[in-house]
LUMKOLPA-498702 format. One record per atom (N, C-alpha, C): residue number from 1; atom name; x, y, z. Coordinates in Angstrom, 3 decimals. Example, Ala and Ser with C-alpha at 12.3 -4.5 7.8 and 13.67 -1.06 7.14 Angstrom:
{resi = 1, name = N, u = 13.190, v = -5.690, w = 7.800}
{resi = 1, name = CA, u = 12.300, v = -4.500, w = 7.800}
{resi = 1, name = C, u = 13.200, v = -3.300, w = 7.800}
{resi = 2, name = N, u = 12.850, v = -2.250, w = 7.080}
{resi = 2, name = CA, u = 13.670, v = -1.060, w = 7.140}
{resi = 2, name = C, u = 12.900, v = 0.030, w = 7.870}
END
This chain:
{resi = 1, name = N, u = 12.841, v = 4.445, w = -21.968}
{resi = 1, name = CA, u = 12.242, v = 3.431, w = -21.117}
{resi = 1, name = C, u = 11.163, v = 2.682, w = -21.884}
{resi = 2, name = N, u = 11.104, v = 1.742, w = -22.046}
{resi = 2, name = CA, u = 9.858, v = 0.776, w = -22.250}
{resi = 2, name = C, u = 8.581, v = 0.675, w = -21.833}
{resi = 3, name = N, u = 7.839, v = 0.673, w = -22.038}
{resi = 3, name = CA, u = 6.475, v = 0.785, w = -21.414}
{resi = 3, name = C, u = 6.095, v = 0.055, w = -20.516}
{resi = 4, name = N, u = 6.976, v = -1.270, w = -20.374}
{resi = 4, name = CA, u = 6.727, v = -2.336, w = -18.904}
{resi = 4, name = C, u = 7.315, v = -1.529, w = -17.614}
{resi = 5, name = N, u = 8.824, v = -0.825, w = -17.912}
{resi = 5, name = CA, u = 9.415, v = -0.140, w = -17.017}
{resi = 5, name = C, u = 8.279, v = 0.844, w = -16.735}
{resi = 6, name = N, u = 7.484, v = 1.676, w = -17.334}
{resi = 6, name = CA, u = 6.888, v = 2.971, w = -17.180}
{resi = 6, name = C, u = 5.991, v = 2.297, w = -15.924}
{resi = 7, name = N, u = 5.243, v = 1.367, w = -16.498}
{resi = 7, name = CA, u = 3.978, v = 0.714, w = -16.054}
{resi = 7, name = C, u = 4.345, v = 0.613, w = -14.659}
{resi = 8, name = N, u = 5.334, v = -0.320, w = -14.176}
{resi = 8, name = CA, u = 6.523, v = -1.009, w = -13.219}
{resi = 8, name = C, u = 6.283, v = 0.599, w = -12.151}
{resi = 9, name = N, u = 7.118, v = 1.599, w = -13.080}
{resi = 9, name = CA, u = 7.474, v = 2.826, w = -11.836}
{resi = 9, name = C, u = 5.911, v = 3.347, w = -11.432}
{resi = 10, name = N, u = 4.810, v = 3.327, w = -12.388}
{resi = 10, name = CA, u = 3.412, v = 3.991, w = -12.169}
{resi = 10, name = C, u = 2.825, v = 3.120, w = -10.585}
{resi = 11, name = N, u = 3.072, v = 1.849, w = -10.801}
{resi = 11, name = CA, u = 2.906, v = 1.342, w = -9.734}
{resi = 11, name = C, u = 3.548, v = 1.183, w = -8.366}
{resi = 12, name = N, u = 4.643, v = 1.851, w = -8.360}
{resi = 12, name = CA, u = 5.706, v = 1.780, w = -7.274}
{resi = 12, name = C, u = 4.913, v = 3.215, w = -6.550}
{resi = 13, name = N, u = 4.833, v = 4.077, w = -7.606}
{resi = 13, name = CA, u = 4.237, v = 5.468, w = -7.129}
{resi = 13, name = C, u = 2.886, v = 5.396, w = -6.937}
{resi = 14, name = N, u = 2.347, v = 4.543, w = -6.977}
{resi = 14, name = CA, u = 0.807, v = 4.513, w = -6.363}
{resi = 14, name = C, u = 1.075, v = 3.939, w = -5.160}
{resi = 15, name = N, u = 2.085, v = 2.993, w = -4.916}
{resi = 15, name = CA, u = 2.713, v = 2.263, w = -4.243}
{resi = 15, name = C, u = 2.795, v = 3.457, w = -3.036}
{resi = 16, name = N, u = 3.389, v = 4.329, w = -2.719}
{resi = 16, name = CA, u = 3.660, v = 5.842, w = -2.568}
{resi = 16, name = C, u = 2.128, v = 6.223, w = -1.429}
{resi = 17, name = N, u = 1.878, v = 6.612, w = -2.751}
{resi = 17, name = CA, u = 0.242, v = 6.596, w = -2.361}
{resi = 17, name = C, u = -0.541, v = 6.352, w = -1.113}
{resi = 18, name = N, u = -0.600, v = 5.448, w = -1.167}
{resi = 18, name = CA, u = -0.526, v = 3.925, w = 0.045}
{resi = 18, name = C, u = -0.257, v = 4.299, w = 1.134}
{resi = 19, name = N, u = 1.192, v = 4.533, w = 1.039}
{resi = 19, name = CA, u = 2.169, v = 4.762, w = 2.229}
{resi = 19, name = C, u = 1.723, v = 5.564, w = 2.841}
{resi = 20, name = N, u = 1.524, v = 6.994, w = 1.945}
{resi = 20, name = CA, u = 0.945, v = 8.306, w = 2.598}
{resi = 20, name = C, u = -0.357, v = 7.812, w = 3.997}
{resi = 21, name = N, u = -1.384, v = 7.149, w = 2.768}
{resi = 21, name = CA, u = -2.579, v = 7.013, w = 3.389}
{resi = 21, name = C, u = -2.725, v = 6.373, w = 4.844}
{resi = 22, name = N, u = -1.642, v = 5.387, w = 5.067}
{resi = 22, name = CA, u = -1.095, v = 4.609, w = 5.896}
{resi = 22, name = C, u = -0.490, v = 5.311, w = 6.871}
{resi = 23, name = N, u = 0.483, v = 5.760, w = 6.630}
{resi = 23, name = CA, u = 1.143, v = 6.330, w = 7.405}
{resi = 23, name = C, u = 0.612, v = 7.863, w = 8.339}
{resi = 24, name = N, u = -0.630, v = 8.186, w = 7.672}
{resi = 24, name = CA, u = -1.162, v = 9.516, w = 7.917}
{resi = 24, name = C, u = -2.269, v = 9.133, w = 9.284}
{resi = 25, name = N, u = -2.576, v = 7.934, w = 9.016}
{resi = 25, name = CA, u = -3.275, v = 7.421, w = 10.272}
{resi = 25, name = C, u = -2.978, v = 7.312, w = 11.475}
{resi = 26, name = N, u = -1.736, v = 6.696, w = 11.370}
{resi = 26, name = CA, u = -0.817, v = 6.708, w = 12.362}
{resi = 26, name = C, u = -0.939, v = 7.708, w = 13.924}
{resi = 27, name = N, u = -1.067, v = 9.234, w = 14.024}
{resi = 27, name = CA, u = -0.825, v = 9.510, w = 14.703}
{resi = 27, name = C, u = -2.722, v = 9.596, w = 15.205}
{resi = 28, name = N, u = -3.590, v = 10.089, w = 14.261}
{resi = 28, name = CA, u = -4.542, v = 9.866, w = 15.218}
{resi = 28, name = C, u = -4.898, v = 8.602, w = 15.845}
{resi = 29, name = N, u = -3.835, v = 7.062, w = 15.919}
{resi = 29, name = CA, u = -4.251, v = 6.057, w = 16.395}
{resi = 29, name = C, u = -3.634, v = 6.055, w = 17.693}
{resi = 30, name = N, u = -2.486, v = 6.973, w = 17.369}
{resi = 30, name = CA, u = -1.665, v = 7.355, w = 18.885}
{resi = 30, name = C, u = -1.919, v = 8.245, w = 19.728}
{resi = 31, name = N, u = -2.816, v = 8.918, w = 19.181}
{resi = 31, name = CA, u = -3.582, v = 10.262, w = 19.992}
{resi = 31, name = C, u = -4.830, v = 9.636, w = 20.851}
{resi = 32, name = N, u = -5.243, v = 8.104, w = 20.617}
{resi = 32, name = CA, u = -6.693, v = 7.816, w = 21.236}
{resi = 32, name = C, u = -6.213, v = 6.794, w = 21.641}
{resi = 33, name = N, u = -5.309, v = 6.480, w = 21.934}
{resi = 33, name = CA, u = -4.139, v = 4.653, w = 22.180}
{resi = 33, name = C, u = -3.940, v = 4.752, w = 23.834}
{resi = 34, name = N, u = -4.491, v = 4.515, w = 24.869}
{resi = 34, name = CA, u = -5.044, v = 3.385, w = 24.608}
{resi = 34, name = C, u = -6.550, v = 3.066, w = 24.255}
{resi = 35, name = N, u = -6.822, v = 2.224, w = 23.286}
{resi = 35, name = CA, u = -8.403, v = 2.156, w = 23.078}
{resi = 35, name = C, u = -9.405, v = 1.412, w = 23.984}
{resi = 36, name = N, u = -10.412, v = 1.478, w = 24.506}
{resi = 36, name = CA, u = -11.418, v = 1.616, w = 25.286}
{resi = 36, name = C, u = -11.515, v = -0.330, w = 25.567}
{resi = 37, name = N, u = -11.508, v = -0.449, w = 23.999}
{resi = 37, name = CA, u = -12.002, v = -2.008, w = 23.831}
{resi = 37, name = C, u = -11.308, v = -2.979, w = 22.906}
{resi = 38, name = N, u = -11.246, v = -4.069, w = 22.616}
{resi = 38, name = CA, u = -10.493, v = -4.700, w = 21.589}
{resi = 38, name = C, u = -11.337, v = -4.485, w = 20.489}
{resi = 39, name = N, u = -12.321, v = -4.440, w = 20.171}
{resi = 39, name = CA, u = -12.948, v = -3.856, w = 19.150}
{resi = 39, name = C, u = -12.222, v = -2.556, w = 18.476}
{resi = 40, name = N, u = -12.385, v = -1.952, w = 19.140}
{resi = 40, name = CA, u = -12.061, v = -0.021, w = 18.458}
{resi = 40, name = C, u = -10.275, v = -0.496, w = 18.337}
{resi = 41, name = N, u = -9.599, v = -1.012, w = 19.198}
{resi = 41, name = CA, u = -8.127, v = -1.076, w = 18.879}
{resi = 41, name = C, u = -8.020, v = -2.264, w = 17.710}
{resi = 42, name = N, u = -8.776, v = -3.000, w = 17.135}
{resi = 42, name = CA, u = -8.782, v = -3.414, w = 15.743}
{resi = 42, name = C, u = -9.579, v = -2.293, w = 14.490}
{resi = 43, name = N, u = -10.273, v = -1.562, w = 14.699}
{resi = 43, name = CA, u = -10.730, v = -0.356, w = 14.065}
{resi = 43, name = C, u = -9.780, v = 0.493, w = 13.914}
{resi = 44, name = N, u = -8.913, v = 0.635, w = 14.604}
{resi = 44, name = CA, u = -7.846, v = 2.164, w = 14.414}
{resi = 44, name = C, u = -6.452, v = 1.054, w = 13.418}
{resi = 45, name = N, u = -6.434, v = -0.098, w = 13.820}
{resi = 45, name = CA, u = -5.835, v = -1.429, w = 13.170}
{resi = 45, name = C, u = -6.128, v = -1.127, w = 11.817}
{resi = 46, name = N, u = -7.618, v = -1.348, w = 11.460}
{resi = 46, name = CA, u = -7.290, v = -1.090, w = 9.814}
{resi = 46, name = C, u = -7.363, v = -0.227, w = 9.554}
{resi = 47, name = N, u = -7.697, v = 0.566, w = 9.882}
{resi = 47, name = CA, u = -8.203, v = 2.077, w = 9.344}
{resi = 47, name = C, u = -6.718, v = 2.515, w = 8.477}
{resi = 48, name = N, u = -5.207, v = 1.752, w = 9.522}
{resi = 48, name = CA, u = -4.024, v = 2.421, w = 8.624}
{resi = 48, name = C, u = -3.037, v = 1.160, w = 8.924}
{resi = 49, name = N, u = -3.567, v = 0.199, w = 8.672}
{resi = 49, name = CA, u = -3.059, v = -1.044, w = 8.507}
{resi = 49, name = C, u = -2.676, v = -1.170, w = 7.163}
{resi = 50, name = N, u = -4.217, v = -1.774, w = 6.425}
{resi = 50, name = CA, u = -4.303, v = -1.743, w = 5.360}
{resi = 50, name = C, u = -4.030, v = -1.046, w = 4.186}
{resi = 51, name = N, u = -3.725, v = 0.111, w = 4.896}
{resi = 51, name = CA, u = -3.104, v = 0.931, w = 3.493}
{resi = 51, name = C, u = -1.835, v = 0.664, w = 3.287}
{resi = 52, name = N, u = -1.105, v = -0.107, w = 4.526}
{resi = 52, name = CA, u = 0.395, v = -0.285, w = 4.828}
{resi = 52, name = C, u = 0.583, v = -1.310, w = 4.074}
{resi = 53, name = N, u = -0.153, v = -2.527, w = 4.165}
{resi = 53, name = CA, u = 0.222, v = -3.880, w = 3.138}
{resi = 53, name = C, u = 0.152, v = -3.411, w = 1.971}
{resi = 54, name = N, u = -0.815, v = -2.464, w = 1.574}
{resi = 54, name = CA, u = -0.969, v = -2.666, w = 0.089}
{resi = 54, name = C, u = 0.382, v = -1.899, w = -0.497}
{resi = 55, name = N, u = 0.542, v = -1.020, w = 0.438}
{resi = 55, name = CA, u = 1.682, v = 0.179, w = -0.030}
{resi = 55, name = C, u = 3.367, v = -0.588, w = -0.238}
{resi = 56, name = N, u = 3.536, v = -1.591, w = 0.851}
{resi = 56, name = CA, u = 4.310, v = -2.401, w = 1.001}
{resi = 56, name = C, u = 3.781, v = -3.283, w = -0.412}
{resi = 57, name = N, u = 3.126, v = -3.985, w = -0.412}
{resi = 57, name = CA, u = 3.317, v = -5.222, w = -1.847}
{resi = 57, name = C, u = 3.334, v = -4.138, w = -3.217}
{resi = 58, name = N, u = 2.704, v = -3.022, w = -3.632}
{resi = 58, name = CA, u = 2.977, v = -2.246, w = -4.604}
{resi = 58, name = C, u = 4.165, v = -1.675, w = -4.979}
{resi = 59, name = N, u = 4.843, v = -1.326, w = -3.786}
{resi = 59, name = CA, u = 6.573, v = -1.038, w = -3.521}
{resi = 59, name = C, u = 6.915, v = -1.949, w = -4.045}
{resi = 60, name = N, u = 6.995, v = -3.419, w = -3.655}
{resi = 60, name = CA, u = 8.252, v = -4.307, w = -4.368}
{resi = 60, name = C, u = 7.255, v = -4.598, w = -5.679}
{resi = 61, name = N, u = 6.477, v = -3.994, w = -6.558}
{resi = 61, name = CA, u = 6.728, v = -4.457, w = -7.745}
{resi = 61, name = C, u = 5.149, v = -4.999, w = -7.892}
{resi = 62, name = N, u = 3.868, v = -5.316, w = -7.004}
{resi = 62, name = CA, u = 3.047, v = -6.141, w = -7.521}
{resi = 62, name = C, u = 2.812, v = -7.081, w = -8.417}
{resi = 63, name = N, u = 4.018, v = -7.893, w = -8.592}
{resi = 63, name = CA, u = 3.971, v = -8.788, w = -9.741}
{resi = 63, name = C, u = 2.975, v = -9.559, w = -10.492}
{resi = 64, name = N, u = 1.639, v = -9.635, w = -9.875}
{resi = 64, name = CA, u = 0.336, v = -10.059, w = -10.331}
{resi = 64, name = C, u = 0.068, v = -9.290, w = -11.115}
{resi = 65, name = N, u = 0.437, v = -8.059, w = -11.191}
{resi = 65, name = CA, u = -0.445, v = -7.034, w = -11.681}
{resi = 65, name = C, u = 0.229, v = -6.516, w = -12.796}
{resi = 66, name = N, u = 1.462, v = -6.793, w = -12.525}
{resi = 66, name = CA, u = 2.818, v = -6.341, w = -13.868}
{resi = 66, name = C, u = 2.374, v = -7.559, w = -15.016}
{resi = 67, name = N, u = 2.332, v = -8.517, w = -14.442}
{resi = 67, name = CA, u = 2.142, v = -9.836, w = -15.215}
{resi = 67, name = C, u = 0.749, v = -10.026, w = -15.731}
{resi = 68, name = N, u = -0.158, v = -9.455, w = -15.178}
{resi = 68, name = CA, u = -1.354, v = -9.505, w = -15.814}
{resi = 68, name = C, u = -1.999, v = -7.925, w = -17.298}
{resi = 69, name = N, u = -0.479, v = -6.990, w = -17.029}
{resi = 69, name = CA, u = -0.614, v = -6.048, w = -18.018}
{resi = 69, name = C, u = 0.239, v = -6.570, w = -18.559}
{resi = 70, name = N, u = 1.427, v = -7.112, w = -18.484}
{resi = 70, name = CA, u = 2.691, v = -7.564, w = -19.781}
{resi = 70, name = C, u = 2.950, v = -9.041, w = -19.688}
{resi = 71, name = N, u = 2.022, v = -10.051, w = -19.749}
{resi = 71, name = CA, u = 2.278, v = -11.150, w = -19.720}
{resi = 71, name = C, u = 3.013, v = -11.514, w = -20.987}
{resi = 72, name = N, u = 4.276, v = -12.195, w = -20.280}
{resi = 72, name = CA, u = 5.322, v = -12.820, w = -20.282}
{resi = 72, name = C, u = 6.028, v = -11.883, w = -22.213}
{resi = 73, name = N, u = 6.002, v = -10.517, w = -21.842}
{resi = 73, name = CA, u = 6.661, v = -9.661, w = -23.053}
{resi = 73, name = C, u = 8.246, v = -9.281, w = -22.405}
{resi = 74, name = N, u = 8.804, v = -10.103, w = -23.534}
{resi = 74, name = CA, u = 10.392, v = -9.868, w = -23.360}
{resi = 74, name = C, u = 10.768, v = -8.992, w = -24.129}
{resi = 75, name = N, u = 10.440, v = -8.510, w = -24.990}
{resi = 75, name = CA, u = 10.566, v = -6.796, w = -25.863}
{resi = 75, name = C, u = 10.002, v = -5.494, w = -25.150}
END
């Protein structure tokens, strides 16, 4: 494997990561659902939101980030 590929899978698996963190939130947002106020039901929102986008754009590849370690290397 090439070191862009290595780089590529390191980030899919942080990618991973993410998901966990994301996804682990999940049930204590369903254990306190319904929330009191629109406030706290945007609080339990990011708390495992945000780990979801990032986990999602790292999955397909973060291409900013591939491209800013291997800009534009075709070897």
């Amino acid at each position: 494997m090439k070191p862009k590929d290595i780089f590529k899978l390191a980030v899919r698996l942080l990618g991973l990561v993410f998901l966990y963190q994301g996804l682990s939130g999940i049930p204590q947002f369903l254990m306190f659902f319904p929330p009191s106020n629109v406030q706290e039901f945007f609080t339990y929102l990011l708390h495992f939101g945000w780990p979801l986008l990032v986990a999602f754009w790292l999955l397909c590849g973060a291409p900013p980030i591939v491209r800013l370690a291997y800009p534009d290397s075709e070897s």
